[in-house]
C-alpha positions as CSV (number, residue, x, y, z in Angstrom):
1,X,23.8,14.2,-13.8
2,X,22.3,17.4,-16.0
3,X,25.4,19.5,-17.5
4,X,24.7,22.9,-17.4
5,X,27.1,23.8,-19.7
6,X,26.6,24.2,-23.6
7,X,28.5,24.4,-26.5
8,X,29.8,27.5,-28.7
9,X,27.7,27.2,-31.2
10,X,30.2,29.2,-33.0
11,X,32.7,27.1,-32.4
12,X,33.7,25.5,-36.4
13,X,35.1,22.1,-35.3
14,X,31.2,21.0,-34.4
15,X,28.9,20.6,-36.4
16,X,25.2,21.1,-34.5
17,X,22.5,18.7,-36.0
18,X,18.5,18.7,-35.4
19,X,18.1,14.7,-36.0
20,X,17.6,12.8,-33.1
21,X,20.0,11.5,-30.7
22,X,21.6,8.2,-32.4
23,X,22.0,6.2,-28.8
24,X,19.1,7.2,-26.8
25,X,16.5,8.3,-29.7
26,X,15.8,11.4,-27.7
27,X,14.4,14.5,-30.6
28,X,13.9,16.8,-27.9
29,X,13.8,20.2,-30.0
30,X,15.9,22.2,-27.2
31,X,18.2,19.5,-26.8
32,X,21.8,20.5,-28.7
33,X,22.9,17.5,-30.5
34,X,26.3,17.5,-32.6
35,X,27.6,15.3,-35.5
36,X,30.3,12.5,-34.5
37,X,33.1,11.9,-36.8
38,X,31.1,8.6,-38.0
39,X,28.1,10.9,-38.8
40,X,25.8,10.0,-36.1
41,X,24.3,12.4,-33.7
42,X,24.7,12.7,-29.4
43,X,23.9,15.0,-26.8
44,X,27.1,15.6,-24.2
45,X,24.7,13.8,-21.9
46,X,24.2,10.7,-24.0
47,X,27.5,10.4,-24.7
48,X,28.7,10.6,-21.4
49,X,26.9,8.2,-19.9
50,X,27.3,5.5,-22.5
51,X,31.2,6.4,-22.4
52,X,31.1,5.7,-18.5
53,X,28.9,2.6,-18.9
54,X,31.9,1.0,-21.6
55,X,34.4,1.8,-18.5
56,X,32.4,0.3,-16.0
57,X,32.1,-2.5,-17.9
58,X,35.8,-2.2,-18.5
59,X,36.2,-1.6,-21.9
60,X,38.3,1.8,-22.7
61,X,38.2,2.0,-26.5
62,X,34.8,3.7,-27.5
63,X,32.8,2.4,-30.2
64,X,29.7,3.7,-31.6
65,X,26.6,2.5,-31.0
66,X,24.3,3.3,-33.2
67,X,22.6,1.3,-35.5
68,X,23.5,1.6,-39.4
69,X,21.1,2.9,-42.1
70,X,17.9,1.2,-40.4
71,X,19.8,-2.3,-39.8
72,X,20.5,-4.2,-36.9
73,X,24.2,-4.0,-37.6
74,X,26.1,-1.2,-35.2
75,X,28.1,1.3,-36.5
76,X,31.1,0.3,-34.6
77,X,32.8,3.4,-34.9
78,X,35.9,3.9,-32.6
79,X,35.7,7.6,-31.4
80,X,39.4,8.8,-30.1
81,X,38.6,10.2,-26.3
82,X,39.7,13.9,-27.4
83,X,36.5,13.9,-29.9
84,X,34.5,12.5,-26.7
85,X,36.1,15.0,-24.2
86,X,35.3,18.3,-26.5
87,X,32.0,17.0,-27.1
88,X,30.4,15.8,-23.9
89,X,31.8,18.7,-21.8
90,X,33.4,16.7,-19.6
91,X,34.4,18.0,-16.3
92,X,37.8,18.2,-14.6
93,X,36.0,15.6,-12.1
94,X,35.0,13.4,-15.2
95,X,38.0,13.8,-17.0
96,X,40.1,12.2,-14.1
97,X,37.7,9.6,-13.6
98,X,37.7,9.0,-17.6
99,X,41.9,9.1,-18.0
100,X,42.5,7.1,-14.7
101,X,40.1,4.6,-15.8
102,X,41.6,3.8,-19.5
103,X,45.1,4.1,-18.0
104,X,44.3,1.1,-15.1
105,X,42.8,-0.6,-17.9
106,X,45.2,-0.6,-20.7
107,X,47.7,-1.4,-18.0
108,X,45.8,-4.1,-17.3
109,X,45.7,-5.2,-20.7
110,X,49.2,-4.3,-21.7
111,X,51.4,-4.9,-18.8
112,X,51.8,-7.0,-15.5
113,X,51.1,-5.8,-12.9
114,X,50.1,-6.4,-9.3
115,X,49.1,-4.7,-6.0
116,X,51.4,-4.6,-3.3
117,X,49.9,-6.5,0.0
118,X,51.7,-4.0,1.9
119,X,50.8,-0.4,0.2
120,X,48.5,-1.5,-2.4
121,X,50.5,-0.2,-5.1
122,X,50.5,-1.1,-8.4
123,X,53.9,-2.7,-9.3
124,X,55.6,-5.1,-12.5
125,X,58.3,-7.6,-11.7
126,X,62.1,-7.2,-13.8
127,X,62.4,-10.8,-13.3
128,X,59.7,-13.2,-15.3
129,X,61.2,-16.2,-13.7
130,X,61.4,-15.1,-10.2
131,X,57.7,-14.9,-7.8
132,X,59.7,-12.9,-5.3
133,X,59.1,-9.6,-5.9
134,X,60.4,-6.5,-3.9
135,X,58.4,-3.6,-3.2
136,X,60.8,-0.3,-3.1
137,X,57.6,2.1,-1.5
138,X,57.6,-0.5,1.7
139,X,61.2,-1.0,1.7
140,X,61.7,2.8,1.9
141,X,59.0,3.2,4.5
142,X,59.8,0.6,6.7
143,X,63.7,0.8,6.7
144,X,63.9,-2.7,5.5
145,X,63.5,-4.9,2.5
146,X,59.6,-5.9,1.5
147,X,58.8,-8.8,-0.5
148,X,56.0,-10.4,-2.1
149,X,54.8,-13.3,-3.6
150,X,53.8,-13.0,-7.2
151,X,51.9,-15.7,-7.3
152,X,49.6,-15.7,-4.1
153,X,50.1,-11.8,-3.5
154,X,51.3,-12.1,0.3
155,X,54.3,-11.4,2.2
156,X,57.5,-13.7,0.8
157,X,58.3,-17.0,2.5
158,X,61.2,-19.0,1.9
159,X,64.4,-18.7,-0.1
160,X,64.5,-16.9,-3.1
161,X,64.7,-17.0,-6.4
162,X,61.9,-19.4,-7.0
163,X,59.3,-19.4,-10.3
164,X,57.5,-22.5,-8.9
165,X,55.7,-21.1,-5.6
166,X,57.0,-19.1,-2.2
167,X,56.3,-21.5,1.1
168,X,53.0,-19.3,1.9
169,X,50.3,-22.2,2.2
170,X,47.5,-22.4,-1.1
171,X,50.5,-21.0,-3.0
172,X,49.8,-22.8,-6.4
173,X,50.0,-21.3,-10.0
174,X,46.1,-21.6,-10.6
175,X,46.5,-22.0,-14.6
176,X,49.1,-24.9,-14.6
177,X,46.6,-26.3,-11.8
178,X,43.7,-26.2,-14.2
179,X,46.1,-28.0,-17.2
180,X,46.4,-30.8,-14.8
181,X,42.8,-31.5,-14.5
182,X,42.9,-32.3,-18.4
């Protein structure tokens, strides 16, 4: 997608550079390029898309790519999204798509979490030990208590407490299943 915006060229926190761009190679001479922290140079565009192709592939922590002083080694870099937000002129559209993204993904990496069959909201559990899990948003909309299976993610069958399995059928805990094979 071409940006049509530019930077100030006033503005002192940038520095503008005439090297090439250090991830696509591009020297375009009416291309504006500016300085990363780590010293290597980008075009909003360039940096854009290779920030949006790290969250597509699910990775939210942005590390340089460029290669180091004519080596094969990569930079490696970790530019804090604030830097990348000033300096690929993101737009409100691409700023949502950016936060949302690196919060679903650090969630994912920092917390427990799973989808509600009913509402398909995200929710963590209180009780580590117990696979029935109550989801307040369905309980509130349909006047009466919701629960879930942790474990095979569909509506709760049997008595609870349980940490084993609910009485759903191909409820099984998939890692203790594939301890067993060994």
């Amino acid at each position: 997608m071409e940006q049509d915006m530019c930077h100030d060229p006033n503005d002192i926190r940038l520095r503008f550079v005439d090297r090439p761009d250090d991830i696509t190679l591009d020297d375009d001479p009416n291309t504006q390029r500016i300085e990363m922290p780590c010293g290597h140079a980008v075009t909003s565009e360039s940096l854009t898309a290779y920030c949006r192709s790290l969250l597509d592939q699910a990775q939210y922590k942005f590390l340089c790519p460029a290669l180091k002083n004519g080596t094969i080694n990569k930079c490696g870099t970790e530019w804090k999204y604030v830097e990348i937000r000033r300096i690929a002129l993101l737009t409100q559209e691409e700023q949502n798509y950016f936060e949302e993204t690196m919060a679903e993904l650090a969630a994912a990496k920092y917390c427990e979490y799973n989808p509600c069959p009913g509402c398909s909201s995200y929710i963590d559990r209180k009780d580590l030990t117990d696979l029935c899990v109550r989801c307040t948003i369905c309980t509130a909309d349909n006047g009466k208590r919701y629960e879930f299976c942790w474990q095979c993610l569909k509506t709760w069958k049997g008595p609870a407490p349980r940490s084993d399995k609910c009485e759903n059928s191909n409820c099984v805990n998939h890692n203790v299943e594939k301890l067993l094979k060994y």
